[in-house]
LOTOR-317162 format. One line per 5 residues: for each residue x, y, z negated of C-alpha. Coordinates in nm, 2 decimals, decimal comma, padded with zeros to 4 digits. Layout:
<lolos>
X Y Z | ...
</lolos>
This chain:
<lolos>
-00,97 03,04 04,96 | -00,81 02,73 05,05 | -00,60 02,58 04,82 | -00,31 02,62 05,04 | -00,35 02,98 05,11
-00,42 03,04 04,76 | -00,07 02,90 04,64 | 00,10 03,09 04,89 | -00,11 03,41 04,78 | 00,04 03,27 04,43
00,37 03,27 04,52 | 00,38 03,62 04,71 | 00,25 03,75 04,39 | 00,52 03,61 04,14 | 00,84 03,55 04,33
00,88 03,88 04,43 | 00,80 04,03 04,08 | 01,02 03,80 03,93 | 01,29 03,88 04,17 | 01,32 04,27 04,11
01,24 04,25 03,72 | 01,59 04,03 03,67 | 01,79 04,24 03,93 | 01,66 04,58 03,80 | 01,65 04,46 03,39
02,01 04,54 03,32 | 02,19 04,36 03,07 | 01,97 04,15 02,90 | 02,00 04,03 02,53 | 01,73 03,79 02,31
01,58 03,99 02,04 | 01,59 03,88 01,69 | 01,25 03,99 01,61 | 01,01 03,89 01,92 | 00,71 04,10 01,88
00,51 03,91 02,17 | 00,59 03,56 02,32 | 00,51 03,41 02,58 | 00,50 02,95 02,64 | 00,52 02,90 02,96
00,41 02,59 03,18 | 00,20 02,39 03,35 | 00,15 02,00 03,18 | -00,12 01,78 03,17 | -00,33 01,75 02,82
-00,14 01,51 02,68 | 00,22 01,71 02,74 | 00,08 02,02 02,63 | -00,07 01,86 02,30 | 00,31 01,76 02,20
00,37 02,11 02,25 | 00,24 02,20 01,89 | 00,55 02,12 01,71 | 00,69 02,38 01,91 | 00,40 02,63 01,83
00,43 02,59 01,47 | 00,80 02,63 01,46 | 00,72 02,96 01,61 | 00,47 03,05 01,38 | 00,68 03,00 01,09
01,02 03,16 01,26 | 00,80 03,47 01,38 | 00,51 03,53 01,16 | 00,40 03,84 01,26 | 00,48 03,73 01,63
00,20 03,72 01,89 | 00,19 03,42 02,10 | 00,05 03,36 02,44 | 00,03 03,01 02,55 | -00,03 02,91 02,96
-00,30 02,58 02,96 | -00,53 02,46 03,21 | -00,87 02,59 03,25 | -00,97 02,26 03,06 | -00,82 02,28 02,80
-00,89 02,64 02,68 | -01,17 02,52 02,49 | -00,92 02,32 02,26 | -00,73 02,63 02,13 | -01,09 02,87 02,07
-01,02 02,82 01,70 | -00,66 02,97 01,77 | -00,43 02,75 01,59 | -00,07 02,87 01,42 | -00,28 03,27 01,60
-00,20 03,13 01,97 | -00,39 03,24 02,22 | -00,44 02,99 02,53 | -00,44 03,18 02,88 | -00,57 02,95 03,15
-00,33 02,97 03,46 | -00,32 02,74 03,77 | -00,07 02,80 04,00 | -00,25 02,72 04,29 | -00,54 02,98 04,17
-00,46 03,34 04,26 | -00,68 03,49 04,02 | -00,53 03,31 03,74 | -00,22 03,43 03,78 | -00,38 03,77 03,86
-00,51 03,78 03,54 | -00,17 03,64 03,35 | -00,01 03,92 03,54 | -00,19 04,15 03,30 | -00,03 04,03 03,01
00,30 04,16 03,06 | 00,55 04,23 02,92 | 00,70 03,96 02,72 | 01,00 03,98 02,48 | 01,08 03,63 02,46
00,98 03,33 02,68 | 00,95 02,92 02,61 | 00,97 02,73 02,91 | 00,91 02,37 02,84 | 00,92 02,08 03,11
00,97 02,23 03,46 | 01,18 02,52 03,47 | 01,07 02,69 03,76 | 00,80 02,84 03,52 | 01,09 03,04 03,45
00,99 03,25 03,77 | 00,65 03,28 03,60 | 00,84 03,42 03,27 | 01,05 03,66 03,45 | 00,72 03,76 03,66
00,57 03,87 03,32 | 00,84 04,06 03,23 | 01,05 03,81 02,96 | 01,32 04,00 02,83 | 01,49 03,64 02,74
01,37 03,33 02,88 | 01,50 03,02 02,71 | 01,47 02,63 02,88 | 01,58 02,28 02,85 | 01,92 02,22 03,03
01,95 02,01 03,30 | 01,62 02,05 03,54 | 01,70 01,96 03,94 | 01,75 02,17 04,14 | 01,99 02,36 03,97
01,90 02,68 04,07 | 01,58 02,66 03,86 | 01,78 02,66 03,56 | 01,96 02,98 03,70 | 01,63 03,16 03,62
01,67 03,10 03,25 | 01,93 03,34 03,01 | 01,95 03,03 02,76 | 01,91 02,65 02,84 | 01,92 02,42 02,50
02,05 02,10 02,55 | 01,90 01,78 02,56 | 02,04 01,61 02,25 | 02,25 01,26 02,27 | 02,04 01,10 01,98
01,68 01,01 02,09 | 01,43 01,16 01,95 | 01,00 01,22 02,05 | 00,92 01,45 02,34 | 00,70 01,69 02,10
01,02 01,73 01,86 | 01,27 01,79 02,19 | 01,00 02,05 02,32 | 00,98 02,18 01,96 | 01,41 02,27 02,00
01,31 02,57 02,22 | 01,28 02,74 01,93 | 01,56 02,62 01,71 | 01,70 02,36 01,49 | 01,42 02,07 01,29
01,31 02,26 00,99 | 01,17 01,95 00,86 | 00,79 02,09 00,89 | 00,52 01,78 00,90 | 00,17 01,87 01,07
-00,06 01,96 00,85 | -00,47 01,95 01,01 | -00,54 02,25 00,85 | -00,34 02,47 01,07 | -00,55 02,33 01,36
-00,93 02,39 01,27 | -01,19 02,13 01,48 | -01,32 02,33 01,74 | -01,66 02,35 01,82 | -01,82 02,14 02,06
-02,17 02,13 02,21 | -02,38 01,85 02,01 | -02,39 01,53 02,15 | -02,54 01,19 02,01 | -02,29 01,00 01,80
-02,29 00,61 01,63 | -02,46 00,60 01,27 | -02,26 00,36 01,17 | -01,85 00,31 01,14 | -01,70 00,29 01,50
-01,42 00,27 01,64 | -01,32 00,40 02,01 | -01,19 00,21 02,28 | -01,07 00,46 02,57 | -00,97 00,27 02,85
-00,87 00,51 03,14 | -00,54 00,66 03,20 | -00,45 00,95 03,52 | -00,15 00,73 03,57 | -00,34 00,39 03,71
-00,04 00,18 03,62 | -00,09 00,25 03,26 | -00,44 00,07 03,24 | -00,51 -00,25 03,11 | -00,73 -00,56 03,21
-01,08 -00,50 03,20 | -01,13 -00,85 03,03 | -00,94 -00,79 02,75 | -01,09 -00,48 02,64 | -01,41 -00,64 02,67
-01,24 -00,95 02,45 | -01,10 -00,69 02,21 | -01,45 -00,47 02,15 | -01,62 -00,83 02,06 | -01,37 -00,96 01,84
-01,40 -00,55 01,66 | -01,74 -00,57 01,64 | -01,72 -00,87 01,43 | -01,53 -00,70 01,18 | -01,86 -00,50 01,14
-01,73 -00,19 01,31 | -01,93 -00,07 01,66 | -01,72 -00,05 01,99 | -01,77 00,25 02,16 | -01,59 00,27 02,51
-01,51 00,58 02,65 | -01,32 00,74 02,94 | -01,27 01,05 03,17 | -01,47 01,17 03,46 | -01,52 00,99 03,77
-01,44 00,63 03,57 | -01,78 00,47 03,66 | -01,66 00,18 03,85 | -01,34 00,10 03,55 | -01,64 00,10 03,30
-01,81 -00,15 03,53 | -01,57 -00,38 03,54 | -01,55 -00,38 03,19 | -01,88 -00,39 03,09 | -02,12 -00,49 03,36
-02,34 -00,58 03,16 | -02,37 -00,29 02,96 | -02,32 -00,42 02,60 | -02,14 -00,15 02,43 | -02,21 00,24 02,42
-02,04 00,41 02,66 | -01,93 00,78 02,71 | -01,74 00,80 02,97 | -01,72 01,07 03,19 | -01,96 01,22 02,97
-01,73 01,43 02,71 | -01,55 01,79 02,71 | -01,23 01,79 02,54 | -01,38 01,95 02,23 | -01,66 01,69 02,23
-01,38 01,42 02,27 | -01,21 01,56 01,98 | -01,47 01,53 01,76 | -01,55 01,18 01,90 | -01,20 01,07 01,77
-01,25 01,23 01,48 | -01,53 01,09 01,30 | -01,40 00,71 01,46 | -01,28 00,46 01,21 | -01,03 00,37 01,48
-00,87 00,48 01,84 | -00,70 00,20 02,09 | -00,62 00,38 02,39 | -00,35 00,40 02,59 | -00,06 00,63 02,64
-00,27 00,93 02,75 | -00,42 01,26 02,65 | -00,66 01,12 02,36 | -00,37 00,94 02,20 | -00,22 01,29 02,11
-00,57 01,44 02,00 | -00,60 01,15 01,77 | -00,30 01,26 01,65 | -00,46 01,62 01,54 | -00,76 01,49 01,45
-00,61 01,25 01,16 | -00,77 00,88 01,33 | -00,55 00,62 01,29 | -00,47 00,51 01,64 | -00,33 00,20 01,80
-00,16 00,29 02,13 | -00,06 00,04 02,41 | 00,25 00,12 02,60 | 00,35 -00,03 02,96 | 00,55 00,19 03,16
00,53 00,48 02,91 | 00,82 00,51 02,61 | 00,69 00,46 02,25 | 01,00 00,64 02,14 | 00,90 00,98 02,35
00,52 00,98 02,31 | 00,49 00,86 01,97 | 00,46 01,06 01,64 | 00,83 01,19 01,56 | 00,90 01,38 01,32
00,61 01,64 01,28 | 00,38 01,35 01,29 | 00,54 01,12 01,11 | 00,25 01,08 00,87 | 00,04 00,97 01,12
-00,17 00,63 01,09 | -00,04 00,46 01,43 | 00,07 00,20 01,53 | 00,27 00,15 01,91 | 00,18 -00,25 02,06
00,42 -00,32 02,39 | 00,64 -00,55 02,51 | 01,05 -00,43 02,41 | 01,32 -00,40 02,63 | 01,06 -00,51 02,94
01,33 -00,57 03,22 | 01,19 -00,31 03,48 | 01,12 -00,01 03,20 | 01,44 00,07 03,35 | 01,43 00,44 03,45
01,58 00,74 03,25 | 01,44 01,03 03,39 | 01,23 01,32 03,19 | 01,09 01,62 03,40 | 01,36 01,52 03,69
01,62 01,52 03,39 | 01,87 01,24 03,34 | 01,84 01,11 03,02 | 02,09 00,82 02,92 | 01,86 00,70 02,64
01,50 00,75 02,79 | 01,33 00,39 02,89 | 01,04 00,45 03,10 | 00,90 00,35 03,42 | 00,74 00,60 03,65
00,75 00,39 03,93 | 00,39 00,41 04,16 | 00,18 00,15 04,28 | 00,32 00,13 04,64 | 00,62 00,03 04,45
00,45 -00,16 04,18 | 00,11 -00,32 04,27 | 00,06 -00,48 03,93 | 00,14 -00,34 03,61 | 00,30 -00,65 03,43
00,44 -00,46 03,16 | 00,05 -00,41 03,05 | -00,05 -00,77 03,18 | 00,16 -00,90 02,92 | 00,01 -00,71 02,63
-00,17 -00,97 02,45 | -00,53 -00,91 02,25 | -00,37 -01,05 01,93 | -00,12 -00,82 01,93 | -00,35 -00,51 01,97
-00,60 -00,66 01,68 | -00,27 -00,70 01,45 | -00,22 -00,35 01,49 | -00,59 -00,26 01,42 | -00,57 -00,50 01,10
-00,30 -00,29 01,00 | -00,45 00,07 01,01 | -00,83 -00,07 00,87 | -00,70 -00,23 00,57
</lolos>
């Protein structure tokens, strides 16, 4: 089915649903003791990663609880080993079948709607009893689908701890890598010797760096005695060509699952990366990671609180003049800095131009001592 068809087949099925289950619900009330839960939403890897703060705040405030989460198809594999007992659903909303077979889940008692709210719809679809959001989503009338809408706080704090406020107040809770077992990958060949990952592709292009200074940052690694190892997602031939034409340095890209990635990062010395998806694995796997930050916020996708025990280290440029924008998931935030701007509007990511090799290997001497 074409993909357009198929969202509209999508939409048919969970708009009406949605519709008649909050008109014909009666007075609704949130129940104290959720017996099944539902997190509802739609984000890329590196969103849904900094969702975990949120899953084991659940876990703890609901222990006999069980929890549903939505993911993509992708990502399933990550949660096999079920961690805090949460079992990953894959749903697509532009894949009827997917939300055919979410559909079967029903009913909820309480739903989590992180990010967009018009998951909401989804949520009521499913039969939430109480659906609970972040305040302040545009239009307005998606925040009309949820019973409860938590503010966004005036103090600034990590996107993973915000997310995590869906379920209640910081109860102080650091991450712990037992609650998350590895999950198991198919074997792939890895270095014998200590390495340390460089992965160099982002999904938002302005958030990449110049292919000669990774290639000046794996030598000058390499003569610390570790082995660079480049790596990067699928369909990244031609960035991995520009970086290493010549083929020095082992290369996976394109070449990894997200479970094989995992354990990639896990057995690695060291992770520079920038602000992407494997920059949040690290974070569950335990590598001490050196992140570079252009038009991204260190402030949103860094550690916070549940990670704050974390080996990292953020390297950008502070207060860059055009990290001007405040917007979070079409929110208005007065203390977000980010940029989000594309590159019609911004041909050349200066705010990653002026990150400096030096700076990066300072931040690697700091985590390897």
């Amino acid at each position: 089915m074409p993909r357009a068809r198929s969202r509209l087949a999508s939409r048919l099925a969970l708009v009406p649903r949605a519709v008649l289950k909050r008109l014909f619900s009666g007075k609704r009330r949130k129940p104290t003791q959720p017996r099944r839960i539902l997190v509802a939403h739609q984000l890329l890897l590196g969103d849904t990663l900094m969702l975990t703060p949120l899953l084991a705040r659940l876990r703890r405030r609901y222990p006999e609880a069980k929890i549903v989460m939505t993911v993509s198809r992708g990502q399933v594999p990550l949660y096999a080993s079920r961690p805090y007992g949460v079992r990953a659903v894959a749903f697509d909303s532009r894949d009827r079948s997917s939300v055919m077979e979410l559909l079967a889940e029903a009913p909820f008692d309480l739903a989590l709607v992180p990010g967009d709210n018009r998951h909401s719809m989804l949520a009521l679809a499913l039969g939430s009893r109480w659906v609970v959001a972040l305040a302040g989503d545009r239009p307005e009338w998606k925040n009309l689908l949820s019973d409860e809408l938590i503010p966004i706080p005036a103090e600034p704090l990590a996107l993973a701890d915000l997310f995590a406020l869906l379920v209640g107040e910081d109860d102080g809770a650091v991450y712990d890598p037992g609650d998350w077992p590895c999950p198991v990958s198919v074997p792939f060949e890895l270095p014998q010797r200590d390495y340390a990952v460089l992965n160099v592709d982002a999904s938002i292009v302005l958030r990449r760096w110049q292919p000669e200074k990774w290639r000046q940052l794996a030598a000058k690694l390499e003569r610390t005695g570790l082995e660079a190892v480049f790596c990067a997602g699928h369909g990244a031939q031609e960035l991995m060509a520009s970086i290493d034409p010549e083929r020095r340095y082992r290369s996976y890209a394109g070449m990894l699952d997200l479970p094989q990635l995992w354990h990639l990062i896990g057995r690695a010395r060291l992770l520079v990366c920038l602000d992407s998806g494997p920059s949040h694995l690290a974070k569950l796997a335990g590598t001490p990671t050196v992140v570079l930050y252009g038009p991204g916020s260190p402030l949103l996708s860094g550690p916070g609180r549940f990670w704050r025990n974390h080996p990292y280290r953020a390297v950008t440029i502070v207060d860059f003049p055009c990290r001007d924008q405040r917007t979070l998931f079409k929110r208005e935030i007065h203390w977000v800095r980010r940029c989000q701007r594309t590159p019609k509007e911004c041909p050349a990511p200066l705010c990653m131009h002026a990150i400096e090799v030096e700076a990066v290997l300072a931040g690697c001497a700091d985590l390897l001592r």
